[in-house]
C-alpha positions, 0 to 999 in steps of 0.5 A: 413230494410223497415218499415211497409207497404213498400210491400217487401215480394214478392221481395225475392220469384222473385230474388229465381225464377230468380237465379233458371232460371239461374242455369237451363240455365247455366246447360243446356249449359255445358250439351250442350257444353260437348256433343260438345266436346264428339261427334265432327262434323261428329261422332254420339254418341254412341248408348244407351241402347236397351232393353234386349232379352227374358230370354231362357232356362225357367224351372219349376219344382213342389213340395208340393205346390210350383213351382220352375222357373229358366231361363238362365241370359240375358246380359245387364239385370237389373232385371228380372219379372216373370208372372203367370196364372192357364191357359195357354197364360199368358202375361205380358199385361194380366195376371191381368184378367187371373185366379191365375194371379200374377206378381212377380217383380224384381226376380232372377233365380232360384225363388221358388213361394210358397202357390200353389194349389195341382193337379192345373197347372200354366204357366209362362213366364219372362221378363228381363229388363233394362234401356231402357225397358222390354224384350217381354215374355220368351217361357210359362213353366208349373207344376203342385204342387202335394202333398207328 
């Protein structure tokens, strides 16, 4: 052990920093190497996940207060979100500026959106996504909440 004065608090932080640069090389390198193995010379790899086609088949259908939006499930599709405005040409880049414009994420078919106004309509489009990104919008549906 040093005595007092000896200077030795900074020599624990560099070996700690050297030791990680080492591990993240020697990770990289079998990364690498695995790729080698797996994909031979003159073979692609396979290709990765592309993002999901829109969600078909779209239906809303009204009750007191609430709308009911169901769609067809997409293959490859992680989860699904649904967009919302009281106007129609709801988007999934501006339904935030539009009236009543809501985004409710990671849904599942069919979805009930509650707390509507009587005698206004809404429009609706949804998106299925994955790892590789989110669908473009559904075809819009609309309904109209009406009291019993």
């Amino acid at each position: 052990m040093g005595t007092v004065g000896e200077g030795r608090g900074p020599e624990p932080r560099t070996k700690g920093r050297i030791v990680a640069a080492v591990a993240v090389v020697v990770d990289l390198s079998l990364i690498a190497a695995a790729a080698y193995v797996a994909w031979p010379r003159g073979t692609s790899p396979p290709p990765g996940p592309t993002v999901p086609e829109a969600p078909a088949n779209v239906e809303a259908s009204a009750a007191d207060g609430r709308v009911v939006v169901s769609w067809d499930s997409v293959t490859d599709a992680t989860g699904y979100d649904l967009y919302q405005a009281s106007v129609p040409g709801v988007t999934s880049d501006g339904y935030a500026g539009m009236p009543d414009g809501a985004r409710y994420e990671d849904v599942a078919s069919p979805y009930t959106i509650s707390g509507l106004t009587n005698g206004k309509t809404y429009y609706f489009r949804v998106t299925a996504r994955n790892v590789a990104g989110e669908s473009d919008v559904s075809a819009e549906v609309s309904a109209t909440p009406t009291g019993v």
